[in-house]
C-alpha positions as CSV (number, residue, x, y, z in Angstrom):
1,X,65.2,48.0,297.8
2,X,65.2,48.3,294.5
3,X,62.0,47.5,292.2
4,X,64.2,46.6,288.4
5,X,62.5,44.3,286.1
6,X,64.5,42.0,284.1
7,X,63.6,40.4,281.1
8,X,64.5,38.2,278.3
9,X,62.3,37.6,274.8
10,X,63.4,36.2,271.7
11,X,63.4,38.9,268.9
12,X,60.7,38.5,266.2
13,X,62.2,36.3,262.9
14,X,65.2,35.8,264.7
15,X,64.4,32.0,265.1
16,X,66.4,29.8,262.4
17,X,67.1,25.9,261.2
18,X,70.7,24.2,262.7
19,X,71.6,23.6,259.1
20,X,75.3,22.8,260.1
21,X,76.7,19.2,259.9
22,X,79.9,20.0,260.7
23,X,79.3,20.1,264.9
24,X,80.0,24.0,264.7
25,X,78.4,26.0,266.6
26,X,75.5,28.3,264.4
27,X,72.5,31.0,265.4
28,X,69.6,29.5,265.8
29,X,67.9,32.6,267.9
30,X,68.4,36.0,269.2
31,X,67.5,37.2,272.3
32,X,66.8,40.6,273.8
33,X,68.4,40.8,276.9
34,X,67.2,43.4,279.9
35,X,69.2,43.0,283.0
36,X,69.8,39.4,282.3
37,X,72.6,37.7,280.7
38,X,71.9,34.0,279.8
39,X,74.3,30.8,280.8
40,X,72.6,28.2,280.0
41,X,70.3,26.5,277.3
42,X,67.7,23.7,277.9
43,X,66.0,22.6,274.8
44,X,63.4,20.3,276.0
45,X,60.7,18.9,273.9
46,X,59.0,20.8,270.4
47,X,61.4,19.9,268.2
48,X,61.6,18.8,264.8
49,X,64.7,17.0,263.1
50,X,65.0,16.0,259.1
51,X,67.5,12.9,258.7
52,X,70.4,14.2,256.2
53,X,70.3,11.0,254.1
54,X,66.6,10.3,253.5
55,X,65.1,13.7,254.5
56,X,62.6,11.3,256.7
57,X,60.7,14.4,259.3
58,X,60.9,13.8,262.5
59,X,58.4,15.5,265.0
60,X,58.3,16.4,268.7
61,X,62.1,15.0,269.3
62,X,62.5,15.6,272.9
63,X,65.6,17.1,274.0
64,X,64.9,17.4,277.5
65,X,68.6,14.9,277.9
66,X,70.5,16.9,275.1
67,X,70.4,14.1,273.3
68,X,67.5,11.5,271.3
69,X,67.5,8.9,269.0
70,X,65.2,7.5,266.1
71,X,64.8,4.9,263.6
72,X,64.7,5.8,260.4
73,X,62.7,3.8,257.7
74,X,63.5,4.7,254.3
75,X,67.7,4.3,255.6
76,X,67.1,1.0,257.3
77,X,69.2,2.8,260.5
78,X,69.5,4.2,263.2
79,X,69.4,8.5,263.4
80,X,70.0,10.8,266.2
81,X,70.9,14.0,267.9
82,X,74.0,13.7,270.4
83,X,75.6,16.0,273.1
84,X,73.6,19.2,272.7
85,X,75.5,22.1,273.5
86,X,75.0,25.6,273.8
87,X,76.9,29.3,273.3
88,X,75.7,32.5,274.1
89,X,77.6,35.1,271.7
90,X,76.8,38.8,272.6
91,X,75.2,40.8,269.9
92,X,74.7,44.8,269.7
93,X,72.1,46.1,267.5
């Protein structure tokens, strides 16, 4: 048998704003991979969000469905996240 430990950890400062409104795909994180490639993301809950037209903070959006909604105040409207996806983009160095 053999006794190999795999491991994945995000790489210190590597964590980053989605800034892009455009639906394009943008690093948000690195990870340090060990024996482990990753497939697939699940974002659950944490988050935070900023509406682009007001800049109204939103706080602990749940993610959990890859997808959440809001109302937002100062617009008068309704804001939200939709279809969450994920890329993994192999990085050397």
């Amino acid at each position: 048998m053999c006794n190999r430990e795999n491991s994945i950890s995000i790489v210190d400062g590597s964590i980053k704003a989605y800034t892009n409104e455009t639906g394009q795909f943008q690093s948000v994180v690195r990870f340090e991979c060990r024996g482990m490639e990753p497939t697939d993301f699940s974002p659950r809950t944490g988050w935070t969000a900023t509406a682009a037209d007001s800049g109204a903070l939103f706080t602990d959006v749940d993610l959990q469905e890859k997808e959440w909604c809001d109302y937002d105040e100062k617009e008068d409207r309704e804001v939200g996240i939709y279809e969450v996806k994920s890329s993994f983009k192999s990085v050397k160095g």
